[in-house]
DSSP file (Angstrom, degrees, kcal/mol; ACC not computed):
  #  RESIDUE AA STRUCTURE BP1 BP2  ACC     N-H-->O    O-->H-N    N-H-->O    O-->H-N    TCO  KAPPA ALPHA  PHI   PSI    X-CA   Y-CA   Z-CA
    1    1 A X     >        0   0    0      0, 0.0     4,-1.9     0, 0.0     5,-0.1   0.000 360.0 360.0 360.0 -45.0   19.6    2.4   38.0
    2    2 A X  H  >  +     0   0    0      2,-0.2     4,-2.4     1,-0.2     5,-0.2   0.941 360.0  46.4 -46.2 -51.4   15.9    2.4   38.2
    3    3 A X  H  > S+     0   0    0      1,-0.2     4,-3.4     2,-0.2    -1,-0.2   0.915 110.8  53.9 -67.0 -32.5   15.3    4.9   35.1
    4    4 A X  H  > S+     0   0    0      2,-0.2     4,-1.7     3,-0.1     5,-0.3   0.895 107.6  50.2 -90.0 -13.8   17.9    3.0   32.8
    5    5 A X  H >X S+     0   0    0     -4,-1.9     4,-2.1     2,-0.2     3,-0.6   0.984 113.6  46.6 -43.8 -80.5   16.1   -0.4   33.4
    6    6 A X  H 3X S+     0   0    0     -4,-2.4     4,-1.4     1,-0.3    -2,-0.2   0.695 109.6  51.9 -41.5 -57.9   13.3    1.4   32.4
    7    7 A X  H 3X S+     0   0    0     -4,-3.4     4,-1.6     1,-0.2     3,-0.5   0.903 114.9  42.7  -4.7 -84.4   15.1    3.0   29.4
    8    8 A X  H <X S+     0   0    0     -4,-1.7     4,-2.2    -3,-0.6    -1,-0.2   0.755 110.2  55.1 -61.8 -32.5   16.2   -0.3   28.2
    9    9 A X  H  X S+     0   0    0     -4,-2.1     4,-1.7    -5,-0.3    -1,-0.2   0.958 114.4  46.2 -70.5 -39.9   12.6   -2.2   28.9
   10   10 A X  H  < S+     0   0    0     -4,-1.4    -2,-0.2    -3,-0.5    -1,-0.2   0.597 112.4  44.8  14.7 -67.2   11.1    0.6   26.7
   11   11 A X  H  < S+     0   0    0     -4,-1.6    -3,-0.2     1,-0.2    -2,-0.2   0.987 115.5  54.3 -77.4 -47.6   13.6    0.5   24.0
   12   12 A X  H  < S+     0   0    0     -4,-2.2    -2,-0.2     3,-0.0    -1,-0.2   0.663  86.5 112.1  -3.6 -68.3   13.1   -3.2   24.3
   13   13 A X    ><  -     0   0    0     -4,-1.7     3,-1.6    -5,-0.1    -3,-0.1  -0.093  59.6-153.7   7.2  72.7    9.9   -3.0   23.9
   14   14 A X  G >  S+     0   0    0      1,-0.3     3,-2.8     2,-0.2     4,-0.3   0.798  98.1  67.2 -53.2 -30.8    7.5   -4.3   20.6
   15   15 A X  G >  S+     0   0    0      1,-0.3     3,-1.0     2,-0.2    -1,-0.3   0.804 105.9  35.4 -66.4 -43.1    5.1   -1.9   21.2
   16   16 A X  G <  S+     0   0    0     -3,-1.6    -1,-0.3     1,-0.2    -2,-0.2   0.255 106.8  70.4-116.6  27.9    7.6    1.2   20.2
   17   17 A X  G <   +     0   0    0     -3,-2.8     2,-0.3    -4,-0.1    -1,-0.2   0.252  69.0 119.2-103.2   6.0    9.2   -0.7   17.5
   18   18 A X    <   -     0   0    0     -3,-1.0     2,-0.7    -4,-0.3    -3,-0.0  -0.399  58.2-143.1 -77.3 135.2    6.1   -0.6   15.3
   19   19 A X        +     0   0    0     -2,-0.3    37,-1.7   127,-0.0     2,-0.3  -0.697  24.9 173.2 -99.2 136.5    6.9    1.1   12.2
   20   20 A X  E     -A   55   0A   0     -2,-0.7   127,-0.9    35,-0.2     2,-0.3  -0.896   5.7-178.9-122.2 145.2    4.0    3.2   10.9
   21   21 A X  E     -AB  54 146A   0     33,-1.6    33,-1.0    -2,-0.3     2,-0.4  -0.909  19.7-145.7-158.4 157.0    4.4    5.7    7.5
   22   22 A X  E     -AB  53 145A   0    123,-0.9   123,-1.5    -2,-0.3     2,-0.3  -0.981  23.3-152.0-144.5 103.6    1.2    7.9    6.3
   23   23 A X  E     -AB  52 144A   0     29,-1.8    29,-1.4    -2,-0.4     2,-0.3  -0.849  11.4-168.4 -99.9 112.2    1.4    8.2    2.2
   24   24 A X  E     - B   0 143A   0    119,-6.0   119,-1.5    -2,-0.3     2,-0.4  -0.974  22.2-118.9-122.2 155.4    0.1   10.9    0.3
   25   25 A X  E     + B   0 142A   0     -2,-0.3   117,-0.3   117,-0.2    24,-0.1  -0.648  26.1 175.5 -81.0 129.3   -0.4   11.0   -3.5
   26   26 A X  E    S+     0   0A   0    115,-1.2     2,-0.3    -2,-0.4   116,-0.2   0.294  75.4   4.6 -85.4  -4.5    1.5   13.7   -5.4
   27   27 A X  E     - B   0 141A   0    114,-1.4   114,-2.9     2,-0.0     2,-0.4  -0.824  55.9-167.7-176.0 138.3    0.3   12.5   -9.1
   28   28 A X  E     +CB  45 140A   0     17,-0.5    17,-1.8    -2,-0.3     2,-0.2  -0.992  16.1 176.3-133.5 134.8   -2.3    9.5  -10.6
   29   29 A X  E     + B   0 139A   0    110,-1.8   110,-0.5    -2,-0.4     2,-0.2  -0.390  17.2 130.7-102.5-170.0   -2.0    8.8  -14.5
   30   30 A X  E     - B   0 138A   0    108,-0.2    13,-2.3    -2,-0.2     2,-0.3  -0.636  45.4 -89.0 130.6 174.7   -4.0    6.1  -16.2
   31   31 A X  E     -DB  42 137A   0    106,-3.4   106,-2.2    11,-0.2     2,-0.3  -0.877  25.2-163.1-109.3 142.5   -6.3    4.8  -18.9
   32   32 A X  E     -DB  41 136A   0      9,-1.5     9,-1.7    -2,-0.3   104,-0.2  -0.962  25.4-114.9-127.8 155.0  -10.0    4.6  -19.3
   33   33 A X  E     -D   40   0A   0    102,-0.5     2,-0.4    -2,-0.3     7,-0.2  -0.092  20.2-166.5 -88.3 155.2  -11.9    2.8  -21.3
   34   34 A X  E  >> -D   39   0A   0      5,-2.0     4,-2.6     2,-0.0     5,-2.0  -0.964   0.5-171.1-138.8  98.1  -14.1    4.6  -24.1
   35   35 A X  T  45S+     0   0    0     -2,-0.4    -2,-0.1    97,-0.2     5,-0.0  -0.483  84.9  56.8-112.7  73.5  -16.5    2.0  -25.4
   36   36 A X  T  45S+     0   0    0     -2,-0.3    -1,-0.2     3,-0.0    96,-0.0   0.091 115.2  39.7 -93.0 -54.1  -17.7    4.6  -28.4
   37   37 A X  T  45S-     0   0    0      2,-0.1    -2,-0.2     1,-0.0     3,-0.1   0.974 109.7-133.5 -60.0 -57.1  -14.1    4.7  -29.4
   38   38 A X  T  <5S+     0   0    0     -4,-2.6     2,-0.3     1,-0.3    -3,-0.2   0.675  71.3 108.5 105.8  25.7  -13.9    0.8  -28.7
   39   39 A X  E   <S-D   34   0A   0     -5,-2.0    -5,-2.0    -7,-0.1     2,-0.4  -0.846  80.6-102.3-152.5-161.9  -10.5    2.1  -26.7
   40   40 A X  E     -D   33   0A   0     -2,-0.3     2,-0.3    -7,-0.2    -7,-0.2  -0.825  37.5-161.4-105.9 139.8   -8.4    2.8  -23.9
   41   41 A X  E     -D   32   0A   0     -9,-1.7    -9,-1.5    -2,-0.4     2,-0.0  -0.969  17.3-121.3-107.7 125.8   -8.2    6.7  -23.3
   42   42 A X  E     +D   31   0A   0     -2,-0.3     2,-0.3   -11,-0.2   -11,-0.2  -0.375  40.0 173.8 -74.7 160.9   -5.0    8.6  -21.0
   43   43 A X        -     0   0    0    -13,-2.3     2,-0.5    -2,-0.0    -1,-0.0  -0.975  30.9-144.7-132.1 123.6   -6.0   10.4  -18.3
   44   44 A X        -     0   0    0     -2,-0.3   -15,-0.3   -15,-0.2     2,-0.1  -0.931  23.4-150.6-119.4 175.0   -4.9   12.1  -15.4
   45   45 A X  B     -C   28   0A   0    -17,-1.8     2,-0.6    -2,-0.5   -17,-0.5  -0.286   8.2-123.2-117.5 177.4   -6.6   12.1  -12.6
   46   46 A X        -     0   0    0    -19,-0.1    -1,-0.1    -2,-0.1   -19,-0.0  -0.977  40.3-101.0-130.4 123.8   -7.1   14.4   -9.6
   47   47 A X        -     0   0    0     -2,-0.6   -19,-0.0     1,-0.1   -21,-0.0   0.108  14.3-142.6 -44.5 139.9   -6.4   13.4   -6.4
   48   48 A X        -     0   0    0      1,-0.0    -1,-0.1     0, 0.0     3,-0.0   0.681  43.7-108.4 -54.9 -29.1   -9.0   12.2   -4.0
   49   49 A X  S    S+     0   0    0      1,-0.1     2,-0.1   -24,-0.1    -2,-0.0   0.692  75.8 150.6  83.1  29.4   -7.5   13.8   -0.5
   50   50 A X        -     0   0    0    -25,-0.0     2,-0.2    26,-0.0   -25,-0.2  -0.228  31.0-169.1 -48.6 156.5   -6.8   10.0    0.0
   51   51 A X        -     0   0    0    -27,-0.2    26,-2.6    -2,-0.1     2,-0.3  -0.752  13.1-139.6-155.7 123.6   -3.9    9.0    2.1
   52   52 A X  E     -A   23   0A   0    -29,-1.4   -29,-1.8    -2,-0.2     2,-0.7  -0.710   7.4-154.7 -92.0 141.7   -2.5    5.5    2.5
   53   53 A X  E     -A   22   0A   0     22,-0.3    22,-1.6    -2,-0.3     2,-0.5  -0.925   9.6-164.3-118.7  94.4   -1.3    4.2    5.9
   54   54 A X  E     +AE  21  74A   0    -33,-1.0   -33,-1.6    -2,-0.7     2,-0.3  -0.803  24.4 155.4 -82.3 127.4    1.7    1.1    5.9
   55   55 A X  E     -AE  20  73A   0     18,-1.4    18,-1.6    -2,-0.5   -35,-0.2  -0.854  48.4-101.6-154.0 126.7    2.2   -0.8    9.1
   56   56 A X  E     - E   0  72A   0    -37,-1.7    16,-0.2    -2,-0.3   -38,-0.0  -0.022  50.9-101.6 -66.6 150.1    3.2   -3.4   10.2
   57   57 A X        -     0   0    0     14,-2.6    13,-0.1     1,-0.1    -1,-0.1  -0.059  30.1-109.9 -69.6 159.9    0.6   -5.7   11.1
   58   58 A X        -     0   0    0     -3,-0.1    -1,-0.1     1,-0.1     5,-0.1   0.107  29.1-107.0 -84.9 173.3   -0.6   -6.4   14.3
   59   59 A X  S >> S+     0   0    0      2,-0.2     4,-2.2     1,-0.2     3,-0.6   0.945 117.8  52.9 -74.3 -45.5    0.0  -10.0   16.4
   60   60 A X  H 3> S+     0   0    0      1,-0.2     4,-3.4     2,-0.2    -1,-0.2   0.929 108.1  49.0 -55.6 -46.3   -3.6  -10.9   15.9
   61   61 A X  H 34 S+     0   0    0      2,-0.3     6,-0.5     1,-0.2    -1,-0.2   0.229 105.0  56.3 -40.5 -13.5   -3.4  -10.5   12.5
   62   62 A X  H <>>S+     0   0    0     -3,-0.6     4,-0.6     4,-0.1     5,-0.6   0.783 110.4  47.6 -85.2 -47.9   -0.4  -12.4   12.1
   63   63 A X  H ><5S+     0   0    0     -4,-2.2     3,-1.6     1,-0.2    -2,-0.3   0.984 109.5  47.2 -80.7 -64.4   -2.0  -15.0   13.6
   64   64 A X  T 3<5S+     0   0    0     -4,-3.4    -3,-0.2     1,-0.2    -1,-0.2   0.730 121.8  32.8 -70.9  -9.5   -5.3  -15.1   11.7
   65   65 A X  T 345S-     0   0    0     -5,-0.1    -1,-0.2     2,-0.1    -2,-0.1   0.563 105.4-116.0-114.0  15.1   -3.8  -14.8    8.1
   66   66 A X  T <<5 +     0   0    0     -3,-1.6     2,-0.2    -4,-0.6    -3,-0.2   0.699  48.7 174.0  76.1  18.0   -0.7  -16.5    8.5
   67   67 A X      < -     0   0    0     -5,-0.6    -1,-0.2    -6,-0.5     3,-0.1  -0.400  32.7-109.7 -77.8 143.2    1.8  -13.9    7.9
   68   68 A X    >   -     0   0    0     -2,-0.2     3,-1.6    19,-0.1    -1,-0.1   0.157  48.8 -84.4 -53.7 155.7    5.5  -14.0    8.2
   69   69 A X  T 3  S+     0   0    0      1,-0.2     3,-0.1    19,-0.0    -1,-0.1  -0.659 123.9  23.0 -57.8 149.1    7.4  -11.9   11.3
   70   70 A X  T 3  S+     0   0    0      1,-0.2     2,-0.4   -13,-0.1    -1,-0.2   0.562  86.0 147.5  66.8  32.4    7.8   -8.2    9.8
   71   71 A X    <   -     0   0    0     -3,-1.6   -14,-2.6    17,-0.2     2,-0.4  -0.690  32.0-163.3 -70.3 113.1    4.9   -8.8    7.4
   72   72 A X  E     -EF  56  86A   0     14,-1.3    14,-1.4    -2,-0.4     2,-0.3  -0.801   6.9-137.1-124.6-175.3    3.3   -5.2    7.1
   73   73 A X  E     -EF  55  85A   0    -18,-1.6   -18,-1.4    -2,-0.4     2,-0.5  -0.645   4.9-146.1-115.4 155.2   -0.6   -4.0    5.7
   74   74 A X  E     +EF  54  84A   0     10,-1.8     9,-2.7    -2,-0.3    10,-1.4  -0.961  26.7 169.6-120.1 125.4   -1.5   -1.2    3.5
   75   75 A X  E     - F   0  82A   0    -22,-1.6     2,-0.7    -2,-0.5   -22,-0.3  -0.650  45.1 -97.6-123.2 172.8   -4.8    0.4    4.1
   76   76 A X    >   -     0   0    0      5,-0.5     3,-1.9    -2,-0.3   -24,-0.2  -0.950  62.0 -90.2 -93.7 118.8   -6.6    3.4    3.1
   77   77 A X  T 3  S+     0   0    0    -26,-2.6     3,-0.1    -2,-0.7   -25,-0.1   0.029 116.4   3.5 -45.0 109.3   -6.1    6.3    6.2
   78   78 A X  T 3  S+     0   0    0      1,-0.4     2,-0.3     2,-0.0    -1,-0.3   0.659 106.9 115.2  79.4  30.8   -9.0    5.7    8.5
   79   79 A X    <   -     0   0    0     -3,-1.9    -1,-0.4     2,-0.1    -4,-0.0  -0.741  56.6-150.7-111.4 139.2  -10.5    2.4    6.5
   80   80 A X        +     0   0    0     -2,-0.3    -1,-0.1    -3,-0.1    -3,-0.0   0.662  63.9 108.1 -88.7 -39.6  -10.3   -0.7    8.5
   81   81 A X        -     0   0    0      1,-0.1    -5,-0.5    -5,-0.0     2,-0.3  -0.065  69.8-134.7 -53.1 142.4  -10.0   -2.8    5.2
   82   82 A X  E     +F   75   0A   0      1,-0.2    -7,-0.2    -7,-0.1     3,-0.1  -0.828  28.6 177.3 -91.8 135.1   -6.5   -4.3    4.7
   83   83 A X  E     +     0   0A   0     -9,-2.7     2,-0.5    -2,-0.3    -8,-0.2   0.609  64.9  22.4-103.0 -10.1   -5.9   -3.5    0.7
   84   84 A X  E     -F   74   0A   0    -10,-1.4   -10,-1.8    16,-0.1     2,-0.4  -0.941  63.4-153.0-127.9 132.2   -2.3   -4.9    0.4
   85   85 A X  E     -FG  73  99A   0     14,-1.8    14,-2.1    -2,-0.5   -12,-0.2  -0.900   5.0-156.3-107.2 168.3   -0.5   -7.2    2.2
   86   86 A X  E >   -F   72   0A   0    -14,-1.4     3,-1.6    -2,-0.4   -14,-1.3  -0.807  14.5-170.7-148.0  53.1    3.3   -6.8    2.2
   87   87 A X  T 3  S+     0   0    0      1,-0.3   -19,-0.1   -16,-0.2    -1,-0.1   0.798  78.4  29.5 -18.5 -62.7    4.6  -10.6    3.1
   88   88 A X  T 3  S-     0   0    0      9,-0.4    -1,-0.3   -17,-0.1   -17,-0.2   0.112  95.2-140.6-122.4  33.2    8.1  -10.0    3.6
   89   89 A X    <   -     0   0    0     -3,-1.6     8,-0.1     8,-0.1     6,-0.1   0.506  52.3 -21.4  68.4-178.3    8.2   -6.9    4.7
   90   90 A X        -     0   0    0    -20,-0.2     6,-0.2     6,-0.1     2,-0.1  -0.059  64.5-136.8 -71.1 160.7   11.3   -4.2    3.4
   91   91 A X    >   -     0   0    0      4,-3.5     3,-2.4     1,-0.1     4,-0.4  -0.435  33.4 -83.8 -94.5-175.5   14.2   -5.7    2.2
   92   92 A X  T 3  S+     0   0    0      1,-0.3    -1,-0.1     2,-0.1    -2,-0.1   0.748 129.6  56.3 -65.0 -12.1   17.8   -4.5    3.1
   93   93 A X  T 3  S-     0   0    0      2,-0.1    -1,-0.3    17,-0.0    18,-0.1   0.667 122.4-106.5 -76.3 -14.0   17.8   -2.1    0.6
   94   94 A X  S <  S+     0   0    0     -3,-2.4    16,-0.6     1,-0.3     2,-0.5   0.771  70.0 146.8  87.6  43.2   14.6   -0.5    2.0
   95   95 A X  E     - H   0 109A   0     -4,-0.4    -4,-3.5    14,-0.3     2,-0.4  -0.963  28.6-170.7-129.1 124.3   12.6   -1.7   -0.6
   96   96 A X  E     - H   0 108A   0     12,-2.8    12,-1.2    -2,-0.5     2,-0.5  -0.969  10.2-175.7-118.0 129.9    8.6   -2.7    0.7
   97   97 A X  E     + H   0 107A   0     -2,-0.4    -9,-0.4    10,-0.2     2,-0.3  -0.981   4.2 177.3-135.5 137.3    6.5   -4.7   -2.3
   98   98 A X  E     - H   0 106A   0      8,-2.5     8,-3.3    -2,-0.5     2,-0.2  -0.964   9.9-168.4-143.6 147.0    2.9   -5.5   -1.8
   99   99 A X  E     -GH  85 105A   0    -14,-2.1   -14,-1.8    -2,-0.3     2,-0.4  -0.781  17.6-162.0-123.9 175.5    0.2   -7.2   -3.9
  100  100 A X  E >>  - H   0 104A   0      4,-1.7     4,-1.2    -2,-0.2     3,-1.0  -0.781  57.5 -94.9-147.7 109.3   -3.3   -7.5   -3.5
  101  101 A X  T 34 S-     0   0    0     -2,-0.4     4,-0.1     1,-0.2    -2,-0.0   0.066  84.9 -24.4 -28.6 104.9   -3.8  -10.3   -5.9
  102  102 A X  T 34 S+     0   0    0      2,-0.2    -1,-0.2     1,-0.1    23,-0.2   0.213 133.0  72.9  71.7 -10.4   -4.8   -9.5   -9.7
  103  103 A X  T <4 S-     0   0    0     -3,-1.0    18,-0.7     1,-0.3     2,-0.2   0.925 104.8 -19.0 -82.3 -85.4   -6.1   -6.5   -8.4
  104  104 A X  E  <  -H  100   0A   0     -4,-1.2    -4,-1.7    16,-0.2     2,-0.3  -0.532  37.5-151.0-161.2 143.0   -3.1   -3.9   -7.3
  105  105 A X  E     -HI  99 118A   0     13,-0.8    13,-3.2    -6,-0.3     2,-0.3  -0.948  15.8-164.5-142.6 142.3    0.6   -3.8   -6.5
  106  106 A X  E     -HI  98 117A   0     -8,-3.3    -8,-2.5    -2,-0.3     2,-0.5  -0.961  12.5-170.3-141.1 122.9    2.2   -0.6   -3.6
  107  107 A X  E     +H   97   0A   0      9,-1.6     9,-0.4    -2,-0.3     2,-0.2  -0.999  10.2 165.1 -94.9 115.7    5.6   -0.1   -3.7
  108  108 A X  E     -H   96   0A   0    -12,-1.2   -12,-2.8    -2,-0.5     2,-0.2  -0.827  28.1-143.7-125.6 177.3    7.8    1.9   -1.3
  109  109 A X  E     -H   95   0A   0      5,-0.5     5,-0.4    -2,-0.2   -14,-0.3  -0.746  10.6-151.9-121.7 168.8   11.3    2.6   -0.1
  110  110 A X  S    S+     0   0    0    -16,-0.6    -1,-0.1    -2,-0.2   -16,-0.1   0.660 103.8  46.9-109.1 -49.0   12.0    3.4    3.7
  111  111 A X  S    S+     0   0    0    -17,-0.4   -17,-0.1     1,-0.2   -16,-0.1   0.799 123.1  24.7 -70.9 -38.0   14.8    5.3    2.4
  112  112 A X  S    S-     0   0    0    -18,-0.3    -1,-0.2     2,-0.1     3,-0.1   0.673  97.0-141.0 -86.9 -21.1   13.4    7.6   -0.7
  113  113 A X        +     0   0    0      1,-0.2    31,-1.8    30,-0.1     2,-0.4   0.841  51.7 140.1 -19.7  85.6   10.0    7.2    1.2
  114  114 A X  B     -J  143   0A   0     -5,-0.4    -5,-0.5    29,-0.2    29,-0.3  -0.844  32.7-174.5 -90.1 110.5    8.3    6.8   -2.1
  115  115 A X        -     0   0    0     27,-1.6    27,-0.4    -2,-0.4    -7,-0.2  -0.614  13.2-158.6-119.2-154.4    5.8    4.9   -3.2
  116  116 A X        -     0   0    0     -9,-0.4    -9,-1.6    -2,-0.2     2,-0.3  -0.664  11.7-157.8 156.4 119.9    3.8    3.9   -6.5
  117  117 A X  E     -IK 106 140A   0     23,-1.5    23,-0.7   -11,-0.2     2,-0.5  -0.545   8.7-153.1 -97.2 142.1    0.6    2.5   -6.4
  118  118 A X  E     -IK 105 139A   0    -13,-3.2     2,-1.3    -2,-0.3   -13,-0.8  -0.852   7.8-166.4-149.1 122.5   -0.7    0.3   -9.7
  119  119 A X        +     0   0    0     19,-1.1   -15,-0.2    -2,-0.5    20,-0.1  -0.250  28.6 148.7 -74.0  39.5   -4.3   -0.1  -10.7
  120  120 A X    >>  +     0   0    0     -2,-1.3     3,-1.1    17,-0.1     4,-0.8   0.667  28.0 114.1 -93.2   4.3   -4.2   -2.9  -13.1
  121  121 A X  T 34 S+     0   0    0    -18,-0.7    14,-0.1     1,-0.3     5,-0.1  -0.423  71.6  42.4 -24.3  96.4   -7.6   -4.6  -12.6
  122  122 A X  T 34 S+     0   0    0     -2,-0.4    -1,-0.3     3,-0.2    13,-0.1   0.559 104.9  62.1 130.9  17.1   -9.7   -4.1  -15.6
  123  123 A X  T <4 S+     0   0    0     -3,-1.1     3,-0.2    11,-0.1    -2,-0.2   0.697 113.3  19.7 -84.4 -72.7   -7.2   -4.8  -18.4
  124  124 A X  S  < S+     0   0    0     -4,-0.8     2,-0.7     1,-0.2    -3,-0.1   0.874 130.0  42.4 -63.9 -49.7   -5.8   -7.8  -18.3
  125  125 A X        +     0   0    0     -5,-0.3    -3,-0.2   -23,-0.2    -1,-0.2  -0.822  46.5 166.4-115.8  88.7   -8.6   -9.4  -16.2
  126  126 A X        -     0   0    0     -2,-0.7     3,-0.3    -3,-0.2    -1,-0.1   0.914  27.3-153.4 -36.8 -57.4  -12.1   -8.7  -16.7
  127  127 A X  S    S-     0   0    0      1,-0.2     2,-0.3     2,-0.1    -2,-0.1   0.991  79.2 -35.9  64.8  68.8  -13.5  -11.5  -14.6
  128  128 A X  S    S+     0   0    0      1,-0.2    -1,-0.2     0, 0.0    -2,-0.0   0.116 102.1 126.5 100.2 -49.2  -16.7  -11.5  -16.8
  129  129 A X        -     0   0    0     -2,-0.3     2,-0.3    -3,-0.3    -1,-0.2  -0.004  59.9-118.8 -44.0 153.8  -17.3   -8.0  -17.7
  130  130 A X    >   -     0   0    0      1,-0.1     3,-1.5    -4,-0.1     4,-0.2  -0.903  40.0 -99.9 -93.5 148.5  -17.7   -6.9  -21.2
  131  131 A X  G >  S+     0   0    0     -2,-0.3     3,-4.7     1,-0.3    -1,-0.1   0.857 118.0  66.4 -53.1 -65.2  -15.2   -4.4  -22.2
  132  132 A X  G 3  S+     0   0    0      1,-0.2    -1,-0.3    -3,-0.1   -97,-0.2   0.788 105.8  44.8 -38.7 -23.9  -17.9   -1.2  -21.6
  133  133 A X  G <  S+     0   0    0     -3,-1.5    -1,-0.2     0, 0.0    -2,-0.2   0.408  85.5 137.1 -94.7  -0.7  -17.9   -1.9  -17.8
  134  134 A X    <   -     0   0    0     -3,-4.7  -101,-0.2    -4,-0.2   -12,-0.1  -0.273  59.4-111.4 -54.4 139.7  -13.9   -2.3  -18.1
  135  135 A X        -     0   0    0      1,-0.2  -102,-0.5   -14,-0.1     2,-0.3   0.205  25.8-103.6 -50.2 167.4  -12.3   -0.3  -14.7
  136  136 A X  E     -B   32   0A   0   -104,-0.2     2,-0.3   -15,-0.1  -104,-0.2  -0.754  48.2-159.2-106.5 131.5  -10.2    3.0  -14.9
  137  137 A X  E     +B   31   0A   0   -106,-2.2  -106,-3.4    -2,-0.3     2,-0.1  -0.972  24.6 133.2-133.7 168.9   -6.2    1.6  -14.4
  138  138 A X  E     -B   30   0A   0     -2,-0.3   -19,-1.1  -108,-0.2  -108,-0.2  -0.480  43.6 -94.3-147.1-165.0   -3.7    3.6  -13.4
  139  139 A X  E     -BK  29 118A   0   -110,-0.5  -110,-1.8   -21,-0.2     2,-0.3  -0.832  20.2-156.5-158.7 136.4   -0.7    4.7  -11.4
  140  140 A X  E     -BK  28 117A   0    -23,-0.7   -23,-1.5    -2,-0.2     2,-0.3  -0.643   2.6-164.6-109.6 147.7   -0.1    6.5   -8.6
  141  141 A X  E     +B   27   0A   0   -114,-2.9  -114,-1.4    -2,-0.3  -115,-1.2  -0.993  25.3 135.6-125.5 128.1    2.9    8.4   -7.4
  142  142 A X  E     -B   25   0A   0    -27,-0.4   -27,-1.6    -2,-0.3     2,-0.3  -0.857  41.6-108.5-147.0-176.0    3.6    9.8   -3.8
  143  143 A X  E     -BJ  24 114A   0   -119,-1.5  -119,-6.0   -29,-0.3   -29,-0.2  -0.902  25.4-154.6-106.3 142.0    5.7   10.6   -0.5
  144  144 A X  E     -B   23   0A   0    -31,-1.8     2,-0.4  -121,-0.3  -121,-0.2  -0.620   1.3-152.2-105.2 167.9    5.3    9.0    2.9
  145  145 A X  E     -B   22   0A   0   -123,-1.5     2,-0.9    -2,-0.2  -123,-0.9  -0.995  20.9-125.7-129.6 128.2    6.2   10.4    6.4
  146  146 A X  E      B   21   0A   0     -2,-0.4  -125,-0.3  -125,-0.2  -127,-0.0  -0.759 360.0 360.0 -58.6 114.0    7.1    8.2    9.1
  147  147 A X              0   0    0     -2,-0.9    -1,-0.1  -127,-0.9  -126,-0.1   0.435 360.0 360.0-100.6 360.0    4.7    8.9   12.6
């Protein structure tokens, strides 16, 4: 009786419900700007050895940015900095959508575990720049793992 209490406090448990997935890129496209041409040039790129880490976010974190239950974060693997948050966390389809405002959008599925990453900073939005200092953007494609 003792071990299935335990069992059940266990499964119970938040601690061993946190869902964690480890993202690596398989392919980055994109444009950069060419200010002798006065235009946008394709590119694709070669991967960094980058890996992205989705989780849902922690209690403190909940607390200090005002996020919904089952809100989760996107980081860069072993980076403390949060770059996407993920409000409302997958839908029923398995569907996760996260923004980091004007910057960047990460999409995954739970199910496909897929993502696609989008760079679009420096097109649309300068914020100041002159077009020669304009940003590489892109899009990334990859697979996650569940830990």
């Amino acid at each position: 009786m003792r071990w299935l209490l335990a069992g059940l406090w266990l499964a119970a448990s938040p601690a061993w419900g946190v869902e964690v997935f480890v993202c690596k890129p398989d392919q980055t496209i994109g444009f950069v700007y060419d200010a002798e041409a006065n235009g946008w040039d394709a590119r694709i790129f070669a991967s960094d050895g980058h890996s992205w880490v989705v989780r849902e976010v922690t209690e403190e974190e909940r607390s200090v940015m005002g996020l919904p239950a089952r809100a989760f974060v996107v980081q860069y693997e072993g980076q403390p900095q949060i770059e996407h948050v993920c409000r409302d966390g997958f839908t029923l389809h398995g569907d996760l959508r996260c923004e980091r405002e004007r910057v960047s959008s990460f999409s995954m599925g739970n199910k496909t575990l897929r993502y696609l990453y989008v760079l679009h900073d420096g097109y649309w939005s300068r914020r100041g720049r002159p077009a020669s200092e304009e940003s590489p953007i892109g899009m990334e494609i990859g697979r996650c793992r569940a830990l």
